[in-house]
N, C-alpha and C positions, 0 to 999 in steps of 0.2 A: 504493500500500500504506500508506504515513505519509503523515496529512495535513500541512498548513503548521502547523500550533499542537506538532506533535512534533516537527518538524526547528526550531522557536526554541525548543524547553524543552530536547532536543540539545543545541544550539549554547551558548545558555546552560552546559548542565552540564559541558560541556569547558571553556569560561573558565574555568570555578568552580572545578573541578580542577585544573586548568594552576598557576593565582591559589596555590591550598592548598599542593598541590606544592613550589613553589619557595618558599613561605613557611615550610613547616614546615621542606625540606632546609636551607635557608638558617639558618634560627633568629636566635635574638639580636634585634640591634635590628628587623632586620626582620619578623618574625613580633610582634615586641614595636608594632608601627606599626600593623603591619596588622589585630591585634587590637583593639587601641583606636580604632583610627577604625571597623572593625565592631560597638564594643561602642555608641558613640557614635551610630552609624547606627539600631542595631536598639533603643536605651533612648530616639531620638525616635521610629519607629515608634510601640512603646508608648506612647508619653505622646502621641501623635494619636490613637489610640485612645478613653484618657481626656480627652479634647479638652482636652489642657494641654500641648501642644507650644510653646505662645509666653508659656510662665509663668514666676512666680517659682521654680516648684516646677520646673519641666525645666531653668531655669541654673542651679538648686542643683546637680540630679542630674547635669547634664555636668561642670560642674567641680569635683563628688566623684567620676565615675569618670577624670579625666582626673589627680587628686592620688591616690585608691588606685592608678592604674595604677605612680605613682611611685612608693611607698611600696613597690608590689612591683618592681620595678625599681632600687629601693637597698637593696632585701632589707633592709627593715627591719620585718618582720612583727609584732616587737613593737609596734608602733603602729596596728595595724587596730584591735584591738578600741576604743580613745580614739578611734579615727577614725571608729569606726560611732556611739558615743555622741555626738560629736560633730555626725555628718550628722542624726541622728535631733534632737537639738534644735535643730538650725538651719530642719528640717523643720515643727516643732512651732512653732517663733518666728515662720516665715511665717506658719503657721497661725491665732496668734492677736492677730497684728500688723497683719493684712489681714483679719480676720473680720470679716462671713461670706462675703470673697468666693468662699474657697474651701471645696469640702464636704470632712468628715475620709476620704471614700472616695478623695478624687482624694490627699491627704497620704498614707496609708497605699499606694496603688498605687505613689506617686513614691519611697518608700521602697525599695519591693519592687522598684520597674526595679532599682535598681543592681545589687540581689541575685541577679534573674534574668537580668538580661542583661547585666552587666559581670564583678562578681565568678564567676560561674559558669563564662563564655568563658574569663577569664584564668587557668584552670586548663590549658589547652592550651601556655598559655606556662610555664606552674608545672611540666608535667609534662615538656615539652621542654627545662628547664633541668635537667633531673634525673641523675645519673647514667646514662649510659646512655637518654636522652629521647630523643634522634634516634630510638630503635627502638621506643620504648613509647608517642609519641605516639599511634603508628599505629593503637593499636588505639582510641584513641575514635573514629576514623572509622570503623574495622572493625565497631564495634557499633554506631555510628549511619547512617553513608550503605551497610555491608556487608549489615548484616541488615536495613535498609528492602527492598534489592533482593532478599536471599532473602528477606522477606517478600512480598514482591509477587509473584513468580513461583510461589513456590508458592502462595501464595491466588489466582491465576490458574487455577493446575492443581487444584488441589484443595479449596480452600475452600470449606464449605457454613456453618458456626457462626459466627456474625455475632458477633466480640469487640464492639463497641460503637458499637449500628447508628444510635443516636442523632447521638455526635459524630465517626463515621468509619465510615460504612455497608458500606466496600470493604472493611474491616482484617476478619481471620478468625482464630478461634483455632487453626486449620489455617498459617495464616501466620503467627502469633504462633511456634507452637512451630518452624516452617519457618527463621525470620530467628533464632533461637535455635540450631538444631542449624549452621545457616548461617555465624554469624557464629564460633562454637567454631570451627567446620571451619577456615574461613579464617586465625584466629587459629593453628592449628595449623602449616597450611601457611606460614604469615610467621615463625611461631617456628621453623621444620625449613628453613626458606631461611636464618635471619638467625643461627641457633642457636651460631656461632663467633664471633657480635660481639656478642651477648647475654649477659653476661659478671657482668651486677649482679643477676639475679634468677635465682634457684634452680629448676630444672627450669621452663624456658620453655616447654617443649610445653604441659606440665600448665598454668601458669600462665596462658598465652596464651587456651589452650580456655576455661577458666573465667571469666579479666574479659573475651572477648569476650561467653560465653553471658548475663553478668551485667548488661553493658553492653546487649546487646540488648534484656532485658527493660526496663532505665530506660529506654532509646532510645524505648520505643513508650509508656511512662510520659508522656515527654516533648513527645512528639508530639503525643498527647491532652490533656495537659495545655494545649498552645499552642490547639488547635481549640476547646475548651472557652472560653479566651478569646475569641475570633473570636466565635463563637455568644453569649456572652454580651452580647458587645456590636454585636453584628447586621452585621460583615464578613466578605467573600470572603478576604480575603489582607490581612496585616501591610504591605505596600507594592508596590511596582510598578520596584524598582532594576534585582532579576533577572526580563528576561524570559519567561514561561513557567512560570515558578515565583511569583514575589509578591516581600517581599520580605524582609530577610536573616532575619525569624527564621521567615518558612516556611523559609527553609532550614536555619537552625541550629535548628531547635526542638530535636530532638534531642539532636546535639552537645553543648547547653548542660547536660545530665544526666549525658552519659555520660562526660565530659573528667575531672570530680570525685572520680569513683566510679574509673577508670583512676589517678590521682594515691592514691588512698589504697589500693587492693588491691594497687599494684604495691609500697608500699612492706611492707605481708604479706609479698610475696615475696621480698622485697630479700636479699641474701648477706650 
């Protein structure tokens, strides 16, 4: 019934979970670890892509995401904004210290890694430090890895409108609104299970419905946005870590949208 290439994407997807799991129950420094060397993993991806993985421009950008990771970890947030002006002309100083070995697309991409792949992820730890985080992590996965799957099952069952046959020919706007009413639902039922520890955000059913339904929509934003890269620069998969899958930002492509959006709605509803 399942060939061999579903029982290793499987297998895979229970590690992944397992991994998630006890990273997020746990929190703190652990989840604090395990984001940063994910953020580290998935900002060389990218930069093999723009084939500047063994550059000056990818030891900048590791050891600016490994000094923001600090900066958020001594809760000193007053210092981000000095610290992006600062990444950005240290950026610009390769740029015109080593000209022309480097083109201004590969300086402007190694920018953008940090943005997309470090700073973005380390909102899961942002949101998990939060009042009340242990419970509200939850829903960026709810609206990223919850409504992928009620997307996919319904655009299985019912799909006929091809949301974007170009750079995801399976995705359906049948499934789009599918992983939308999906990921509310879900949010609902995790908000009516957890609803007597939920204590810092004001009407959590409501709440819960809403940045799941919100987060699905960026979830599939986010998705597309990562395939768009892929095709742009002519690969199958970001890497090859997780089996069956490619590698960390096919899997986090999403997450990386919807973690943000979760950190800033819930504080709307905060008490």
């Amino acid at each position: 019934m399942f060939d061999k290439s579903f029982w290793v994407r499987f297998r895979s997807s229970c590690i992944l979970m397992a991994v998630a799991i006890l990273s997020l129950v746990m929190g703190g420094n652990v989840l604090f670890c395990v984001l940063l060397g994910i953020s580290l993993i998935g900002m060389m991806e990218l930069y093999r892509i723009i084939r500047s993985e063994r550059t000056l421009i990818a030891g900048a950008g590791y050891l600016a995401c490994i000094l923001y990771y600090l900066i958020l970890y001594m809760e000193r947030e007053e210092y981000l904004v000095p610290f992006f002006i600062g990444y950005l002309l240290i950026m610009m100083a390769i740029y015109v210290l080593t000209f022309p070995k480097y083109k201004s697309e590969q300086i402007m991409l190694g920018f953008f890694n940090l943005f997309y792949v470090a700073v973005m992820l380390s909102f899961i730890y942002r949101v998990r430090m939060m009042d009340g985080g242990e419970y509200l992590v939850w829903l960026a996965f709810i609206g990223s890895w919850g409504s992928d799957t009620c997307a996919y099952l319904v655009g299985r069952a019912i799909g006929k409108h091809k949301m974007a046959p170009i750079l995801s020919p399976k995705k359906s706007v049948e499934g789009l609104f599918g992983g939308i009413i999906g990921a509310a639902a879900i949010g609902v039922i995790f908000a009516a299970v957890f609803k007597n520890h939920i204590t810092e955000v004001s009407n959590p059913l409501l709440a819960f419905a809403i940045i799941g339904g919100c987060c699905a929509v960026i979830s599939t934003i986010g998705d597309l946005a990562a395939s768009a890269i892929k095709r742009n620069h002519d690969v199958k998969d970001y890497g090859k870590l997780i089996p069956g899958h490619g590698g960390i930002l096919d899997r986090f492509d999403s997450l990386i949208f919807t973690a943000p959006i979760v950190f800033y709605l819930a504080q709307i509803w905060a008490r």
